[in-house]
C-alpha positions in Angstrom: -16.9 -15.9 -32.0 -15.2 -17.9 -29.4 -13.0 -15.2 -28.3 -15.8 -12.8 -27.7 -17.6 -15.0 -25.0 -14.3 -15.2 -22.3 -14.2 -11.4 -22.8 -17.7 -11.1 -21.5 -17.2 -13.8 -18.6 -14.1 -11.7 -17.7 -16.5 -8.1 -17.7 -18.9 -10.0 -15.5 -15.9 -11.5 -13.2 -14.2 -7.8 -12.8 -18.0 -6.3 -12.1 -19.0 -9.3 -9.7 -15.4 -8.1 -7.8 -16.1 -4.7 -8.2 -19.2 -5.1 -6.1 -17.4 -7.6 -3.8 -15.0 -4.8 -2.9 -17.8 -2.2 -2.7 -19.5 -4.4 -0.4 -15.8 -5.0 2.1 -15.5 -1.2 1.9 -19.4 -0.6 3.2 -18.9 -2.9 5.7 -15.9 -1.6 7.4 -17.2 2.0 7.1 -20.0 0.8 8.7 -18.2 -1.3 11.4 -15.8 2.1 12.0 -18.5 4.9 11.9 -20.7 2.6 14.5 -17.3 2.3 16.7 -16.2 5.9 16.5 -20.5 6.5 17.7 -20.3 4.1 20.4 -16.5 5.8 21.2 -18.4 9.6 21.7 -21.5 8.7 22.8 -21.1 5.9 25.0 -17.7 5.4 26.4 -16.5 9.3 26.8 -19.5 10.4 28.7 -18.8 7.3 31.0 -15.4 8.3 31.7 -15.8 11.9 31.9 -19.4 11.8 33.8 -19.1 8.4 35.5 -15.3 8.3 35.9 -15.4 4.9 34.6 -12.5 4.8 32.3 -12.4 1.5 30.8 -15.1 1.8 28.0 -12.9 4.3 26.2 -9.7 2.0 26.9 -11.2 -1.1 24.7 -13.7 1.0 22.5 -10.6 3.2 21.7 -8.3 0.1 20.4 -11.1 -1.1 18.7 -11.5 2.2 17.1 -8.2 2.7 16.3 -8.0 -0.6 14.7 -10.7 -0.6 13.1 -9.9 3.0 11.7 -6.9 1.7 10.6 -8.3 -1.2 8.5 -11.0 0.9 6.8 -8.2 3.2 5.5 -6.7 0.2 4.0 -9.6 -1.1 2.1 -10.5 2.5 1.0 -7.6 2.5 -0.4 -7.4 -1.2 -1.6 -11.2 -0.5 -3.1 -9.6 3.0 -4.9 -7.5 0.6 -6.8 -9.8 -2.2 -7.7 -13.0 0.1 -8.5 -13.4 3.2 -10.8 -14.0 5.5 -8.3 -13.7 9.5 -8.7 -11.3 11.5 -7.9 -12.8 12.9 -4.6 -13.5 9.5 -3.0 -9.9 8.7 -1.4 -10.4 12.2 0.6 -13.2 12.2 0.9 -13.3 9.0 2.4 -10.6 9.4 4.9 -12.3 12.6 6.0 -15.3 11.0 6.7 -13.8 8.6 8.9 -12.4 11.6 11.2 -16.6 13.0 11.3 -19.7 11.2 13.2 -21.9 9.8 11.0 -19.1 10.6 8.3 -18.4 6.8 6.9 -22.6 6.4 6.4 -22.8 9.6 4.2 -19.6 9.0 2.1 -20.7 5.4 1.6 -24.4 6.9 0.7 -22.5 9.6 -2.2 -19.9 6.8 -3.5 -22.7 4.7 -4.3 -24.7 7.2 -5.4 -21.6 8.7 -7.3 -21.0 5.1 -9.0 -24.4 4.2 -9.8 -24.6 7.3 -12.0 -21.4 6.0 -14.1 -22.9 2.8 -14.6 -26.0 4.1 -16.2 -23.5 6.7 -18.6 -21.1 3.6 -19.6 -24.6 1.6 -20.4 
């Protein structure tokens, strides 16, 4: 009987980190989708309308870094969650689409939520 309860702490620790990592890779789609928005909607029509260059010179590293780092914890979260086989690419495509990061983060959860309820 003892050696049943640490196997159900464990099951709670590896869910309480699954959601952890869930909630990393929603935030840094979220910080990259709202970056690659402000990029096309703010800083190229300033530079191309306005001639005022400089928006897309910082928004554009931050972008890029911030691209950068959300394909890292994609992948990071592909390893630490149970995710389907259509999230990696469909994630990465996403991040290359406006508004792309919002609606994959929208079907992963969706997508993972209904795996939940058939392992229940």
């Amino acid at each position: 009987m003892s050696q049943a309860q640490p196997n159900i702490k464990q099951v709670l620790n590896l869910r309480k980190e699954q959601n952890t990592t869930l909630k990393n890779l929603t935030i840094m789609g979220y910080l990259e989708g709202t970056s690659f928005l402000l990029l096309i909607g703010i800083a190229m029509p300033l530079k191309y309308m306005m001639g005022i260059p400089e928006g897309v010179k910082y928004l554009g590293m931050a972008h890029g870094i911030l691209f950068i780092a959300y394909i890292v914890v994609l992948i990071g979260a592909a390893m630490r969650i149970k995710m389907p086989l259509w999230a990696i690419p469909a994630g990465v495509l996403g991040s290359f689409l406006p508004f792309g990061p919002f609606i994959f983060d929208h079907f992963l959860k969706k997508s993972l939520k209904k795996s939940v309820k058939k392992e229940a």
